[in-house]
C-alpha positions in Angstrom: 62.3 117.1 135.5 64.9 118.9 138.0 63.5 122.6 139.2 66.1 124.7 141.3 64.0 127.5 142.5 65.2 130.0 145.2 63.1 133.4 145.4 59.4 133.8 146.9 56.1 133.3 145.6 52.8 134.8 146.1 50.1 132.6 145.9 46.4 131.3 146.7 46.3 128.1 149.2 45.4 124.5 147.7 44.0 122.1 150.1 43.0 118.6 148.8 42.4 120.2 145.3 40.3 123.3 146.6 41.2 126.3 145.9 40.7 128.9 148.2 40.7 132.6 148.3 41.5 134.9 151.1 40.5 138.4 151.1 41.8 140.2 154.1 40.3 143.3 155.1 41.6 146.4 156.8 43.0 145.2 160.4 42.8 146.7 164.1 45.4 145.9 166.3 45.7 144.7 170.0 46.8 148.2 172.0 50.2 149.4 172.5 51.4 148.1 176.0 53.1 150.5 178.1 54.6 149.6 181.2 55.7 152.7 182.9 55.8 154.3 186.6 52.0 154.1 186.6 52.8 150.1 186.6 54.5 149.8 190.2 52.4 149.4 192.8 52.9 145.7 192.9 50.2 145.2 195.6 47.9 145.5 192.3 49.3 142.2 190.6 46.8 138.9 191.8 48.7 136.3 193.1 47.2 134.4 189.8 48.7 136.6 187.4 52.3 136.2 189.1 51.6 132.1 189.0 50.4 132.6 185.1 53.4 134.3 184.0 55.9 131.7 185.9 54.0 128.7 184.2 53.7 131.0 180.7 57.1 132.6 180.4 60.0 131.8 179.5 62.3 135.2 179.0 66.0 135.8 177.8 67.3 139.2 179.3 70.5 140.9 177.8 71.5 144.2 179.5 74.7 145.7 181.2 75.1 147.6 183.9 71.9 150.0 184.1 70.2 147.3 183.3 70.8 145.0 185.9 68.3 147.4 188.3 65.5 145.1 187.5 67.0 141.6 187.8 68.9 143.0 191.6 65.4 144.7 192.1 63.6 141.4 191.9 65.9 139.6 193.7 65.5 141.9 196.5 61.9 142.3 196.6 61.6 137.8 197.0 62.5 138.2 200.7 60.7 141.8 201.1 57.4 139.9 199.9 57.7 137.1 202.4 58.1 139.4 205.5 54.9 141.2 204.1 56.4 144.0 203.1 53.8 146.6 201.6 51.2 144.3 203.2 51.8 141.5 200.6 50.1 138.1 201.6 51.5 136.0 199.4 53.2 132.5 199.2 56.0 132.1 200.2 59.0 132.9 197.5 56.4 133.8 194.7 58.6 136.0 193.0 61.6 133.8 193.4 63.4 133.6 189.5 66.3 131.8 188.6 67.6 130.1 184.8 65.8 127.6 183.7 62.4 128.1 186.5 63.6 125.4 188.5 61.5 124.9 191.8 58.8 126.8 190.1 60.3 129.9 189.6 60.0 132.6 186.6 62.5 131.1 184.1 64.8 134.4 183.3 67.6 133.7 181.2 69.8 137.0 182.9 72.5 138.5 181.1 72.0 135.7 178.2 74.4 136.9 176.0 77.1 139.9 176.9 76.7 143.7 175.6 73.6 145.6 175.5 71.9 147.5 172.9 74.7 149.7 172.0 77.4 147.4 173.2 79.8 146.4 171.3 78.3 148.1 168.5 74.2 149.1 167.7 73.7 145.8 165.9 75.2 143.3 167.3 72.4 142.2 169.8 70.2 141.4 166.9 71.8 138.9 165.4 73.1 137.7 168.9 69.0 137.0 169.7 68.5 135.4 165.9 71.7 132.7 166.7 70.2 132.5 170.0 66.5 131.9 169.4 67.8 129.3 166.2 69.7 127.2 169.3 66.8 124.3 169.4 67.6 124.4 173.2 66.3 127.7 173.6 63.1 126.9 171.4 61.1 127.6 174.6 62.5 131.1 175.0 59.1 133.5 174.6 60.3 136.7 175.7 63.1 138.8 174.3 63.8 142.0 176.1 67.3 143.6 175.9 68.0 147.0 178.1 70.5 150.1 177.2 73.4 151.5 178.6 74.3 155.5 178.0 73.8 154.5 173.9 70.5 156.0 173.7 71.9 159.3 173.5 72.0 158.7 170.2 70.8 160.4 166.6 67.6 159.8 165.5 68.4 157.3 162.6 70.6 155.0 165.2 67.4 154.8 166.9 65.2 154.2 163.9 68.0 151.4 163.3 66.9 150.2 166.8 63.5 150.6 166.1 64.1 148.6 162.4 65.6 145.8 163.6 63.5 145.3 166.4 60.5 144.9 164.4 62.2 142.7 161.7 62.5 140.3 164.6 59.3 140.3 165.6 58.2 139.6 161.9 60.9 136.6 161.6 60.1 135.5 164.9 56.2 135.8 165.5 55.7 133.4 168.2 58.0 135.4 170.4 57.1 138.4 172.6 59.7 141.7 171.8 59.6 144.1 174.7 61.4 148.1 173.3 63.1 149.8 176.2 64.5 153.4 176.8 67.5 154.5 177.9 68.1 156.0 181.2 67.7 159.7 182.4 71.2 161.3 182.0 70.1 164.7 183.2 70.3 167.1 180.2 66.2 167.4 181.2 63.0 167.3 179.0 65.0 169.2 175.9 68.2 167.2 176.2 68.7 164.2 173.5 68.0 161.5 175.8 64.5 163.0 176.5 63.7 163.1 172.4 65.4 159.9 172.2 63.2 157.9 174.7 59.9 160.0 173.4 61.2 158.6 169.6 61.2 155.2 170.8 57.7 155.7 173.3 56.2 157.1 170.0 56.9 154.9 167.8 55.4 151.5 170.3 52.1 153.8 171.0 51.6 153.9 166.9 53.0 150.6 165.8 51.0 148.5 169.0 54.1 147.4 170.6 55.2 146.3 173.8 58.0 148.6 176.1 59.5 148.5 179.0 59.9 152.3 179.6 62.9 152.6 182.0 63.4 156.5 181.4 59.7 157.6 182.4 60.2 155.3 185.9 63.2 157.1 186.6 61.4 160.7 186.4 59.2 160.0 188.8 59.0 158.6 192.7 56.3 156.4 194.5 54.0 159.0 194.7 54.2 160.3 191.2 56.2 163.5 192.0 57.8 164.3 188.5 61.4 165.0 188.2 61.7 164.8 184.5 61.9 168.6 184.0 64.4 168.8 186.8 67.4 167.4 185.0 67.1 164.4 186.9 70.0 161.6 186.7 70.0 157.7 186.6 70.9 158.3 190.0 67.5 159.9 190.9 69.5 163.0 191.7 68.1 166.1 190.6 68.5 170.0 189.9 66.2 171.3 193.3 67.2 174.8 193.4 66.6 175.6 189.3 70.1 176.5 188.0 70.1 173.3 185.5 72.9 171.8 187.5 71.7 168.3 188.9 75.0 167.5 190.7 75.8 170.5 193.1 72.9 170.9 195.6 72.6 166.9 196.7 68.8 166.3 196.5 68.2 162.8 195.7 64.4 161.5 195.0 64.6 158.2 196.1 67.1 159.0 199.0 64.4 161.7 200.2 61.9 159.3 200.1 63.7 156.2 201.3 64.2 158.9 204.4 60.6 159.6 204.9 59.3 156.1 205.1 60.3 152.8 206.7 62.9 150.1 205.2 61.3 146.6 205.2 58.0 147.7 205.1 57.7 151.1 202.2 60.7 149.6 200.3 64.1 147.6 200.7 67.8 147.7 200.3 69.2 145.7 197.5 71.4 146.5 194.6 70.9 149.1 192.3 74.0 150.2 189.7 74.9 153.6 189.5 71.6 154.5 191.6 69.5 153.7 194.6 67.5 150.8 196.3 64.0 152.4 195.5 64.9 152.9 191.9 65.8 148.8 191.6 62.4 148.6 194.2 60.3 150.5 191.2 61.8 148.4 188.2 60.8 145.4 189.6 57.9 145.9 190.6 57.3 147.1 186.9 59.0 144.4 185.4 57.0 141.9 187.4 53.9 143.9 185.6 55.6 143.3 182.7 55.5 139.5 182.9 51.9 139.6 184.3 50.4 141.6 181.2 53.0 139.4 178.5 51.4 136.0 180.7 47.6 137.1 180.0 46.5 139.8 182.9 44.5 142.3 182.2 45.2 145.4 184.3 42.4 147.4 183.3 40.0 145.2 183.9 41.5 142.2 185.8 41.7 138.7 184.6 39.2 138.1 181.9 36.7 135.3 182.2 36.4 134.3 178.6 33.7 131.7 179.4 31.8 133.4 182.0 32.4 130.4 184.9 33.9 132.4 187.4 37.5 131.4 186.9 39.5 133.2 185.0 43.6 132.7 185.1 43.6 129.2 186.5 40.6 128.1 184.5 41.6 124.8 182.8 38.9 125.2 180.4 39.3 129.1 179.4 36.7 128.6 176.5 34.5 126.2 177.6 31.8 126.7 180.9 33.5 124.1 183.8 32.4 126.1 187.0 33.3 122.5 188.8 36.8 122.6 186.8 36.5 118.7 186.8 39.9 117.2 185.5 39.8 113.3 185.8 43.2 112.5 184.6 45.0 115.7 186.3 46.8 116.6 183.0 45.4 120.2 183.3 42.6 119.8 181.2 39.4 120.0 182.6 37.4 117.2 181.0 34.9 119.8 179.7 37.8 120.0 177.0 39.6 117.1 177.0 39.5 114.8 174.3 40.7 111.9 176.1 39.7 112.9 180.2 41.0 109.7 181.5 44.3 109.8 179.2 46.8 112.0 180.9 48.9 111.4 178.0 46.9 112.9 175.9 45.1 115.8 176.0 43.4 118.8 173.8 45.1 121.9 172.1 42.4 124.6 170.6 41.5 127.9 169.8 42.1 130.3 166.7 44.5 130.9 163.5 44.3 134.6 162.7 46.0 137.8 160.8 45.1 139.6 162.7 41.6 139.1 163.8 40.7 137.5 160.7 40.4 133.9 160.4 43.0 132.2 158.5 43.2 128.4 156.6 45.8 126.9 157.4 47.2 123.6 158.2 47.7 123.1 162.7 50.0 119.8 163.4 50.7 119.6 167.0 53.4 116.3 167.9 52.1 114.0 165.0 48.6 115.0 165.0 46.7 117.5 162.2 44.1 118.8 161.0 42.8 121.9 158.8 41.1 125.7 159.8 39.4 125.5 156.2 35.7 125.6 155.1 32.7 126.0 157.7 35.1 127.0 160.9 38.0 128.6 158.9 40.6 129.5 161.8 39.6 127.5 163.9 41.6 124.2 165.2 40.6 121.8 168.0 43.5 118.4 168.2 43.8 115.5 170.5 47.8 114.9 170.8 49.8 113.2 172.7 52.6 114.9 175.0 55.9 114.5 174.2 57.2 111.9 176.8 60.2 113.5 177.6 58.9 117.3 178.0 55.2 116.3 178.3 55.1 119.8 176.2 53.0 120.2 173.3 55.4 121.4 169.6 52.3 123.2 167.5 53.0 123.8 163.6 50.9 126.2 161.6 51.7 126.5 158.0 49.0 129.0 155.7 49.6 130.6 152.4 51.9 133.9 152.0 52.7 133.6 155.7 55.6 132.4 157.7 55.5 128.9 159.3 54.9 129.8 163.3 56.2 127.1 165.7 55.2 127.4 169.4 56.3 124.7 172.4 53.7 125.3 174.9 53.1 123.2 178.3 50.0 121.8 178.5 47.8 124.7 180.2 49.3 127.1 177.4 47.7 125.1 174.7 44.3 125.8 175.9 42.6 128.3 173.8 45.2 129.4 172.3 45.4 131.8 169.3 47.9 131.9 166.7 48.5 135.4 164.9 50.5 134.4 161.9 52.8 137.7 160.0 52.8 137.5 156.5 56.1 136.4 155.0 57.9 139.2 153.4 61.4 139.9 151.9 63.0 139.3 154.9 62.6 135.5 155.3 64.7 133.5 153.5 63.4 131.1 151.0 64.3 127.6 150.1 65.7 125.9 146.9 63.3 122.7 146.4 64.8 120.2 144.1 62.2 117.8 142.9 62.3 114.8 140.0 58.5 112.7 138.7 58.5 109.3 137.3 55.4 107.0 137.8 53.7 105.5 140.9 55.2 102.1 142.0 51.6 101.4 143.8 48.8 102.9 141.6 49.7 103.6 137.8 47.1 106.5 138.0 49.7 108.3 140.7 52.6 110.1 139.8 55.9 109.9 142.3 57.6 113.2 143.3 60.9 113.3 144.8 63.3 115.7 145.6 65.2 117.6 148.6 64.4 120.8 150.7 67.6 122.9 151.4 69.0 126.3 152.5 72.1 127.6 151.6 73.5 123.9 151.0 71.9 122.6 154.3 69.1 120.2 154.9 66.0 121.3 155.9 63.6 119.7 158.2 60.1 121.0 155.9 56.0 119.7 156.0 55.9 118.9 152.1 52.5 118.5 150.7 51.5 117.5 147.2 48.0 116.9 146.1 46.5 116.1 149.2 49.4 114.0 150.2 52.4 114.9 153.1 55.1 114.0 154.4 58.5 115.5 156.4 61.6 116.2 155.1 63.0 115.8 159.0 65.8 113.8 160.5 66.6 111.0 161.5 64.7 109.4 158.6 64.6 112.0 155.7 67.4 114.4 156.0 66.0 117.0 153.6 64.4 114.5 151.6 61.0 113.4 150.4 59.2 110.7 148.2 55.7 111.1 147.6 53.0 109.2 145.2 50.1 111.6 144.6 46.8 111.5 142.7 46.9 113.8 139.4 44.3 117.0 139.7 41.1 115.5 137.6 40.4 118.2 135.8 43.7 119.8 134.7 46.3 117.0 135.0 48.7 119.1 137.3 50.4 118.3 141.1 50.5 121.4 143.0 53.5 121.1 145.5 53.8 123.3 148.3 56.8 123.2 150.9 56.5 125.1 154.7 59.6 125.1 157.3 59.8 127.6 160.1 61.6 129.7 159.2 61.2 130.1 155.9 59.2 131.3 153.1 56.4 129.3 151.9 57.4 127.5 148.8 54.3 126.6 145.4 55.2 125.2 142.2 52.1 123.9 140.2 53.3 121.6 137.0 52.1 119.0 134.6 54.4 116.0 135.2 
């Protein structure tokens, strides 16, 4: 029997010939997060958060011109830290960034790709991040933020396009962090286009719980939150001071008045800043660096939470589990409070949660060889001894569950440490595969039926977690290029094989038959 079936199915889960239903109730969301000027005074960040989001993050910048304020901001500000300016105490070259994090640095992949969000057209950047995120040598790449240039003085359905195909992204890539921007102030003032443009896009993150950088609102105001957003101000932090709507023709500058009135090296430092000044590139870095802090974990309402109560809270290497002594025998990262194998530094633990949002899903967890199932008594939750991959020592997790797209994280060992995993439900947009699948009888048991087929796309192998009456197997090279042969029991009670197929990627794939 040959089945050729391309389209997407709705379906309950099958596990080991139990069938389960899940009901999922009305959801509440994590809050929108807003990084704006009231996220620049830099002295606020702990020196753990900064080390957090260099170990967590892993972020792919595109951007022009404007854009490069906060990448020439934070290279300024490394040697303005280690003289102390603002009073920072700090190690030395904490905010040092480079591609790749080499030395321990923030891995920032600047300027990944050429253009910006309107350049060379308003949608080429999104396909540019899809072929760059498919590269499998950017599968660590967590972040995505790309920055505008003059295009977001724009109409309002080129920035619902925006708006669109930023959140298909985020639905086709779920294990990666989207951060929105706004454009930058081109001084037509609080009823100019840009103004609507930016509140469009700053409305729509505050309803829809997303996560934006917003570039326009730091521009409107300086370091002591003085507002110059109803004064026509420019990119260049020039504004109208004598109130005949004219920006240009009376030469008061913001962040030139204020470099004036304090002192360079200790209130703020020279460095780059296109088409504006220093303390404009001074304020987006010291945003963006609260930026990475809040993506990494920090909490800057409340400080770093202490999920477990021992008194550690960003460098805990036990976040779930009370280890005040933070005991770790095999110095693998994992306190042995929560390691499976404390004397095995090849080994270690990966835990925590599979949700839709805060509900608890089923679902199959394999993390490099190793699986298990969030089903039954503790549905959503997943607890694995693996081994690290010898050549990374990262940990690849897998998560495959009913009606929702396959999520594939690479995490470093202290990532993997109560970790949750909010799965998005597959919908129209993900691409499904055509599974190609023949029966005859078992070779071993006469009871068994084989099942054996291919998993493609478009023509092209796929490498998928096939799984057929209890039995699995991948369709992955170098062994099975798209392929897969599996004997499997018959269901007891109605004869059939239910055969499911998951790839990241992809939609799940069910066929239930009688052979």
């Amino acid at each position: 029997m040959i089945k050729n079936i391309y389209y997407r199915l709705v379906f309950r889960f099958l596990f080991f010939l139990t069938l389960i239903t899940i009901i999922f109730p009305s959801i509440s969301s994590a809050d929108a997060l807003i990084i704006d000027h009231h996220c620049t005074d830099i002295t606020q960040i702990p020196q753990s958060a900064i080390e957090q989001a260099k170990s967590y993050l892993h972020i792919a910048y595109g951007h022009t011109s404007h854009g490069s304020q906060l990448t020439e901001g934070m290279s300024g500000l490394v040697d303005f830290a280690n003289s102390g300016g603002l009073g920072l105490s700090l190690p030395m070259d904490i905010f040092v960034w480079n591609n790749g994090g080499r030395g321990g640095a923030l891995d920032l992949h600047d300027s990944f790709k050429g253009g910006d969000l309107g350049s060379p057209n308003r949608q080429a950047w999104a396909q540019i991040t899809r072929d760059y995120l498919d590269d499998p040598s950017n599968s660590d790449v967590n972040v995505i933020i790309w920055s505008w240039c003059g295009q977001v003085n724009a109409s309002e359905a080129e920035i619902d396009l925006y708006l669109t195909l930023m959140n298909q992204l985020e639905i086709d890539y779920p294990d990666v962090m989207f951060v929105y921007m706004t454009g930058h102030a081109n001084g037509t003032g609080e009823t100019g286009n840009v103004h609507l443009r930016n509140q469009q896009i700053r409305n729509y993150c505050v309803a829809n719980d997303k996560i934006l950088y917003d570039f326009y609102d730091i521009e409107c105001y300086d370091p002591d939150g003085n507002y110059y957003g109803d004064k026509n101000v420019l990119d260049s932090c020039a504004y109208d001071s004598n109130g005949d709507g004219n920006p240009y023709n009376d030469g008061a500058n913001w962040a030139i008045e204020w470099q004036n009135a304090h002192i360079e090296n200790v209130d703020w430092y020279a460095c780059s800043s296109a088409h504006s000044e220093p303390l404009n590139a001074n304020q987006k870095a010291y945003a963006a660096w609260w930026l990475w802090a809040s993506l990494a974990g920090w909490n800057h309402n409340g400080g770093d939470i202490d999920r477990d109560g021992d008194g550690h809270t960003t460098f805990d290497n036990c976040p779930c589990t009370y280890n005040p002594e933070q005991e770790d025998s095999d110095g693998d990262g994992c306190g042995d409070a929560c390691d499976g194998r404390p004397d095995n530094p090849n080994w270690m633990s990966t835990y925590g949660s599979i949700l839709y949002g805060e509900t608890p899903l089923c679902a199959m967890v394999l993390g490099n060889g190793q699986h298990m199932f969030t089903c039954g008594q503790d549905t959503g939750l997943y607890d694995l001894e693996v081994p690290l991959d010898p050549n990374t020592g990262n940990i690849t997790l897998h998560v495959f569950a009913s009606g929702f797209s396959p999520s594939k994280s690479v995490l470093t060992p202290s990532q993997a440490l109560c970790r949750d995993i909010v799965m998005a439900r597959a919908d129209d947009g993900i691409p499904g595969m055509t599974v190609s699948f023949q029966t005859g009888p078992g070779t071993d048991n006469p009871d068994w039926v084989r099942i054996w087929g291919t998993v493609t796309h478009n023509g092209q192998d796929v490498c998928a977690m096939v799984l057929a009456n209890g039995q699995n197997m991948f369709s992955c090279p170098p062994d099975h290029s798209g392929e897969f042969d599996l004997e499997v029991p018959l269901d007891p009670n109605t004869g059939e094989i239910t055969l499911q197929v998951y790839a990241t990627g992809f939609a799940p794939y069910k066929e239930v038959f009688i052979p």
